[in-house]
C-alpha positions as CSV (number, residue, x, y, z in Angstrom):
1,X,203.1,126.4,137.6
2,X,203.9,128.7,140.3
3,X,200.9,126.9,142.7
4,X,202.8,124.0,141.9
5,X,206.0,125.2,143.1
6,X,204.2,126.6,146.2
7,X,202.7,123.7,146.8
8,X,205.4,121.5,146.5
9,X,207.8,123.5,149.3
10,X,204.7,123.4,151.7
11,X,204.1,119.8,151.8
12,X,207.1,118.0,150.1
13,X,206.5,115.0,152.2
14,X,202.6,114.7,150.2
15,X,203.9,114.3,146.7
16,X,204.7,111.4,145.0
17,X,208.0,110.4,144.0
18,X,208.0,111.3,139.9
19,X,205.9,114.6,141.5
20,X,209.1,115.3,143.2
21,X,211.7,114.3,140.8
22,X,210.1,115.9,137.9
23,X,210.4,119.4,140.3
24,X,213.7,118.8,141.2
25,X,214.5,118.6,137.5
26,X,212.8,121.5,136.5
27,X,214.7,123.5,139.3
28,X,217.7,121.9,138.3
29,X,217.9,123.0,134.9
30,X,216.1,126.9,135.9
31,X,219.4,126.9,138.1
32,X,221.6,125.3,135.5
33,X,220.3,128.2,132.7
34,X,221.9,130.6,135.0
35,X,219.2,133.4,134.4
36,X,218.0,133.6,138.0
37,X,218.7,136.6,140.4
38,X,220.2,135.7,143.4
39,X,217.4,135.7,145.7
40,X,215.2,133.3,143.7
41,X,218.6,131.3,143.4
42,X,218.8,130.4,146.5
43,X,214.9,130.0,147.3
44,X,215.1,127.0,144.1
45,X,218.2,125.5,145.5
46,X,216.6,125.7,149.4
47,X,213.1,123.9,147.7
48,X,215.8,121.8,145.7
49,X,217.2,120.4,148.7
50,X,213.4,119.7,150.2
51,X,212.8,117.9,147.3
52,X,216.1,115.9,146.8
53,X,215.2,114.6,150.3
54,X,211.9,113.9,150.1
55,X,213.3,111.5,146.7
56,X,215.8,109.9,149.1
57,X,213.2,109.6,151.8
58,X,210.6,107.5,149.1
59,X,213.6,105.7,147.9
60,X,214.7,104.3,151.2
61,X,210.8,103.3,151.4
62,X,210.7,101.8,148.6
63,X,213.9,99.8,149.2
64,X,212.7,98.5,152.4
65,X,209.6,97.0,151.0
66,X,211.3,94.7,148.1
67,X,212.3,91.6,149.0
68,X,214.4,89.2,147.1
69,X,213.7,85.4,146.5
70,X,216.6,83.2,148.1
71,X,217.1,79.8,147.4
72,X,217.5,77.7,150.7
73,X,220.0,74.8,151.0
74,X,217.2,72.3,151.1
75,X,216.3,73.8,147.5
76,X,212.8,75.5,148.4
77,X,212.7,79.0,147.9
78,X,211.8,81.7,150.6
79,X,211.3,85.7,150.5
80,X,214.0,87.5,152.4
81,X,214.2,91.6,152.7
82,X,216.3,93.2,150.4
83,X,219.5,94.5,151.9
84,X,221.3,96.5,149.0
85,X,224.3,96.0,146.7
86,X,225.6,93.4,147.8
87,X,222.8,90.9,147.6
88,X,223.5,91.0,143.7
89,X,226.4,89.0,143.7
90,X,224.4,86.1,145.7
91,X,222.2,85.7,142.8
């Protein structure tokens, strides 16, 4: 696992999304536990921090390419890009 971890802080940018949640978890909960000296403390919460952007970075991806079907005022439908919260009330 620890070729994992070195892996992941390298290149966070190259793993997949569940790759980096499912780390971030793992460091979560290792930091959580309390057990860690200080030193490898702070090098989980700095590869933490990698990794919780990397998540946001995918999500914001991911976001961007979903798009939403609107129903125009002549009745046909058309695809539209997603723009957040507020689009749920529309529907």
């Amino acid at each position: 696992m620890a070729k994992t971890s070195k892996t992941a802080a390298a290149k966070p940018d190259a793993l997949l999304f569940e790759t980096a949640l499912g780390r971030l978890e793992t460091i979560v909960a290792a930091m959580e536990g309390g057990d860690l000296p200080l030193e490898q403390l702070l090098a989980q919460y700095e590869e933490g921090m990698k990794l919780a952007t990397v998540c946001q970075e995918k999500l914001a991806e991911a976001e961007a390419k979903i798009q939403q079907l609107e129903k125009t005022p002549t009745g046909e439908f058309k695809l539209k890009p997603f723009t957040g919260a507020g689009d749920a009330e529309s529907v």
